[in-house]
N, C-alpha and C positions, 0 to 999 in steps of 0.2 A: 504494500500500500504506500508504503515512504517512497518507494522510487518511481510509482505510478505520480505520485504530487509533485516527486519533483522536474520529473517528466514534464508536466503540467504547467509549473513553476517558468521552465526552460521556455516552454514555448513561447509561454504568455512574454515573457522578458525580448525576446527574439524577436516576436511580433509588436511589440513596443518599438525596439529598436529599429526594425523597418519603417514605422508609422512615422517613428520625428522625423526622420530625413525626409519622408516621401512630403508628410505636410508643411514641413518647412520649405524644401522648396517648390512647392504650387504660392504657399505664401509669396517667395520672393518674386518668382513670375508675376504675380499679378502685381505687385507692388512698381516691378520693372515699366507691365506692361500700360500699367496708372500715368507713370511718370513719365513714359515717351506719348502718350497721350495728351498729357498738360502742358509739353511743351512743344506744340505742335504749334509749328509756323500761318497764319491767322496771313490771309490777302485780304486788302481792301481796296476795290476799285469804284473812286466816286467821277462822277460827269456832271457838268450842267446841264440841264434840262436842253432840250434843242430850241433852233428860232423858234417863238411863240408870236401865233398871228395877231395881227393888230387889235383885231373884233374877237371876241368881244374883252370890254377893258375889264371887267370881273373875274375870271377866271378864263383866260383865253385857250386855246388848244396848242397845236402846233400849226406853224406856217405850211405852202405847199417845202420851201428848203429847211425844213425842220424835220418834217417827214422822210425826207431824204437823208438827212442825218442822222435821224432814228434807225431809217435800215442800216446806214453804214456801220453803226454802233454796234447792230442784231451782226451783219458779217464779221466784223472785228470781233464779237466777244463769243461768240456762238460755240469755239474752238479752243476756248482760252485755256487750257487745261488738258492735256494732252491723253489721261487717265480719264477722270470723272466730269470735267468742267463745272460751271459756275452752281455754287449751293443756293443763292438765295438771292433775291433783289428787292431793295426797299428804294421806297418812294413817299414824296411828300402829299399831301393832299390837294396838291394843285395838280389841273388836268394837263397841263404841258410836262409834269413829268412821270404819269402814267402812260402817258401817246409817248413819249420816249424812249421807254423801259419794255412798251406792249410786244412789240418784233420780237426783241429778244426773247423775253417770255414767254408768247408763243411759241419761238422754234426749239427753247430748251423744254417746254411743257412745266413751266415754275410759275407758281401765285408772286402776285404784288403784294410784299408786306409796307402795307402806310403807317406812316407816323405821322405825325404833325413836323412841320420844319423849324419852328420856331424854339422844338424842342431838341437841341442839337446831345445835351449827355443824356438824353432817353435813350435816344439812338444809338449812340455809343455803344452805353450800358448793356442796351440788348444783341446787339451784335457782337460784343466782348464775350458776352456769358451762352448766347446764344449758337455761335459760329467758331468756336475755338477750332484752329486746322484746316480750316474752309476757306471757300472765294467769295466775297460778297459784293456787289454792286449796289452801289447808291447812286439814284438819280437827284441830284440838290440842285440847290438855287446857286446864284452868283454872290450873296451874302452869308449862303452857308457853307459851300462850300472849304474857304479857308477854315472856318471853324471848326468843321468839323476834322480836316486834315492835322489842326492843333492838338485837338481834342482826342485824337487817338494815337496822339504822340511823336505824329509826323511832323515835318518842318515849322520854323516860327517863322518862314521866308516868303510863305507864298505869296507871290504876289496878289494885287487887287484884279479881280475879274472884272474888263471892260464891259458896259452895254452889249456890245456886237461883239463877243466872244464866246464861244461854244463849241468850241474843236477841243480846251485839255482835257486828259485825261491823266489823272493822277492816283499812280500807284503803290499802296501802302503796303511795306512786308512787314510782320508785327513778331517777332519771335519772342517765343516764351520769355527766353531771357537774350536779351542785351537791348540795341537800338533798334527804333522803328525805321525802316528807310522807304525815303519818298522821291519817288520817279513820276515826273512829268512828258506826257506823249501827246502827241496832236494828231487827231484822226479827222479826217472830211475835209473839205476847202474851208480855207476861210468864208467869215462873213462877208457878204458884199451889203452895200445900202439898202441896192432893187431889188433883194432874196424874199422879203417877208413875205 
């Protein structure tokens, strides 16, 4: 009977001794697999809204050269991503940058998330916590834009966004840890006077 228990004894010790290692390291895997998670590089790519036609002065749409800017934005970004392409697109509650953003959205099959514009660390906020390791696109205004470029810890440089400007595009890389870095591109022709 004493060496049937200890029989017993052995095993049970044996199978301990298999048990810590095994769950110790699933432990450390997921803790690995946590932390290349959290520090997953975060894109942000914002535009201004395209020409917006004259009529109406309330909330206008786009011009006929705004629409045209719109697709070139849907062909420029359609591809941006060579893996997955673009996660998520937000927009402000003005109809010139829904008619903006709509091409693209159509051809990747993605919703418009609206926010209000005026609330630039709403924005943020949600896209920080919402988009960790993703591509995001923002369609903004010309007064929020810089802001929000500040605001997610890109450049204090941008310049002031002219009236009849609408071609940059400005790219945020956001890494876990270190600096954010901010590239400036210019997509479509410039504006002309006779576009709108």
């Amino acid at each position: 009977m004493t060496s049937h228990n200890n029989n017993r004894s052995r095993r049970r010790g044996f199978s301990r001794r298999l048990l810590i290692p095994i769950v110790s390291f699933v432990i450390v895997a997921l803790v690995v697999a946590w932390f290349f998670d959290e520090q997953a590089t975060s894109t942000v790519i914002i535009v201004r809204h395209a020409e917006k036609a004259a009529a109406p002065a309330e909330n206008p749409g786009l011009s006929p050269a705004g629409k045209l800017r719109a697709q070139g934005l849907a062909d420029m970004l359609a591809e941006i991503d060579v893996v997955e392409g673009l996660d998520a697109i937000y927009v402000s509650e003005a109809r010139r940058t829904r008619e903006t953003a709509m091409p693209l959205a159509n051809r990747l099959d993605l919703p418009l998330h609206e926010l209000p514009a005026a609330d630039v660390k709403a924005l943020v906020k949600r896209v920080e916590e919402d988009h960790k390791g993703d591509i995001v696109l923002i369609v903004a205004h010309s007064n929020t834009v810089p802001a929000l470029i500040r605001e997610f810890g890109g450049s204090k440089n941008v310049p002031e966004i002219k009236e009849h400007e609408y071609f940059n595009v400005y790219i945020l890389s956001m890494p876990w840890s270190g600096k954010t870095k901010t590239l400036r591109l210019k997509y479509g022709n410039p504006y002309l006077d006779g576009d709108a």
